[in-house]
C-alpha positions in Angstrom: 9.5 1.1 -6.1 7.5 2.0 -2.7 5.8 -0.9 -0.7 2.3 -0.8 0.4 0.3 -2.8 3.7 -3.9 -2.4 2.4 -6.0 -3.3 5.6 -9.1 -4.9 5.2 -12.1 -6.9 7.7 -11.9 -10.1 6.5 -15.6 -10.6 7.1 -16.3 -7.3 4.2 -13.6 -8.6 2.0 -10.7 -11.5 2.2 -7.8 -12.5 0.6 -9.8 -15.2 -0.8 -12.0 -12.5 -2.2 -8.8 -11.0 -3.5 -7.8 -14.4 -5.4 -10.9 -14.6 -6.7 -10.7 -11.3 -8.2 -8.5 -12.2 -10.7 -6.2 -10.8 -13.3 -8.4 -8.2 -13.2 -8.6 -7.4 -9.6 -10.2 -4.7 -7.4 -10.5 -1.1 -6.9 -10.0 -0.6 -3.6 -12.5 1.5 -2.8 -14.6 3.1 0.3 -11.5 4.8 2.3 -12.0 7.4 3.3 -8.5 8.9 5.2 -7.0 11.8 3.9 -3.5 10.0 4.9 -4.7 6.5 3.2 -5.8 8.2 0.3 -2.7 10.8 -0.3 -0.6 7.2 -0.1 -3.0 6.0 -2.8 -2.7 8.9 -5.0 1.7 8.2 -4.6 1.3 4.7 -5.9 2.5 3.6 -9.6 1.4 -0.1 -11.3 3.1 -2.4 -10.4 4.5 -1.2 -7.0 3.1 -4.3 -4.3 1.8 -4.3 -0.9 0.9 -6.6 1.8 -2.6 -7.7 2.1 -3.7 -7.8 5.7 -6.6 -9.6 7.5 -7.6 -6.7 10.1 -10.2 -7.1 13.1 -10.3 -10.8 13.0 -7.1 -12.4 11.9 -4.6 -9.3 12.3 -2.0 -11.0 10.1 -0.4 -10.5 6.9 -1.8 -13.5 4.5 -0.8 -12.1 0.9 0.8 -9.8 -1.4 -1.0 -8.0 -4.0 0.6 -5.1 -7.1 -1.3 -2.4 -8.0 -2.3 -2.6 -11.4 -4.5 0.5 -12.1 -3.3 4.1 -11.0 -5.6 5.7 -8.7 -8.9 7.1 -9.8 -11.8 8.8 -8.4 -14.3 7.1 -6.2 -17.3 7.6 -8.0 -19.4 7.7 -4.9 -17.5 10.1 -2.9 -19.9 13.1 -4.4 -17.2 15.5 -3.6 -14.3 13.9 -5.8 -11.9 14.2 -2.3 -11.4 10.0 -2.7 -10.4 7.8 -4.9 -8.4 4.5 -5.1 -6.0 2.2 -6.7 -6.6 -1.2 -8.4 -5.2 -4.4 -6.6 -4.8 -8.1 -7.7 -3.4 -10.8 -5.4 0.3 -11.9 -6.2 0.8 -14.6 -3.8 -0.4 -16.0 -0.5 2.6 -16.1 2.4 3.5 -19.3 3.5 2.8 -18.7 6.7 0.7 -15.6 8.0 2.4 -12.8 9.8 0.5 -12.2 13.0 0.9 -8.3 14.2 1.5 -9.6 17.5 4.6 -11.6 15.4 5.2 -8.4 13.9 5.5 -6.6 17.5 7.5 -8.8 19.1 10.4 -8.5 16.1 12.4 -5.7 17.4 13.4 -5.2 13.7 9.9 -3.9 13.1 9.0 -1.7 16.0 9.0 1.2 13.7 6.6 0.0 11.6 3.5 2.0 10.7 1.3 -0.7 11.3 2.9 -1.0 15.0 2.4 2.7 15.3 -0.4 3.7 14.0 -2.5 0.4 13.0 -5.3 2.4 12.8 -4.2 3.6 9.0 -6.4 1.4 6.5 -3.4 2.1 3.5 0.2 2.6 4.8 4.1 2.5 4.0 6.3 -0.3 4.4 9.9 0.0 3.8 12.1 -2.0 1.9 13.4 -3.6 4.9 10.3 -4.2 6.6 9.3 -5.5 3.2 12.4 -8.1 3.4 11.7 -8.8 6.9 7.5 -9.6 6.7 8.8 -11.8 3.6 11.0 -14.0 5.3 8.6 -14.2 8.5 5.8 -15.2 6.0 8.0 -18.0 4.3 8.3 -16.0 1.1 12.0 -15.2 -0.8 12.5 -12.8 -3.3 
């Protein structure tokens, strides 16, 4: 299964907003990157991702699983966008800072070192392992 890394303002919506979700969870809704969204539209339940505080905070603070396919964003008029449904796993121990995450030279090919722009991104198994064990977490 693929690994995901969902950006979001903490101030517009939080890992404490994630909790607080629920079984249930979210739709992640309002992006609006053909890149993001085309990684979206790959994703299968259960497949997990990192949840990371961007803007203020610029850490990794949870993990969260899909848990609903992706579906159209019913208020992007022309049907281009859609999203996946989220709900929070765990917190990490510790939070992975990005400048953490650029100063591990095991993760300077990270999509999020280079192109941190991307609101929805890759992460590959051993980037996976690696943000883990940085944020306390064992699998």
């Amino acid at each position: 299964m693929a690994h995901w890394l969902y950006k979001s303002e903490p101030e517009v919506w939080s890992w404490d907003d994630q909790v607080g979700a629920g079984a249930a969870g979210t739709y992640w809704e309002g992006v609006r990157n053909h890149l993001a969204n085309k990684h979206m539209k790959a994703m299968e339940v259960g497949e997990r991702g990192f949840f990371y505080h961007s803007n203020e905070g610029k850490a990794v603070v949870g993990v969260v699983e899909v848990v609903a396919a992706w579906a159209p964003d019913l208020a992007d008029s022309k049907g281009t966008f859609g999203a996946v449904t989220l709900k929070a796993v765990e917190a990490l121990t510790r939070p992975v800072t990005l400048t953490a995450i650029k100063a591990d030279a095991r993760l300077a090919e990270m999509v999020l070192v280079k192109n941190s722009r991307l609101s929805v991104q890759p992460v590959t198994d051993e980037e996976w392992r690696i943000i883990r064990e940085l944020g306390g977490l064992r699998d």
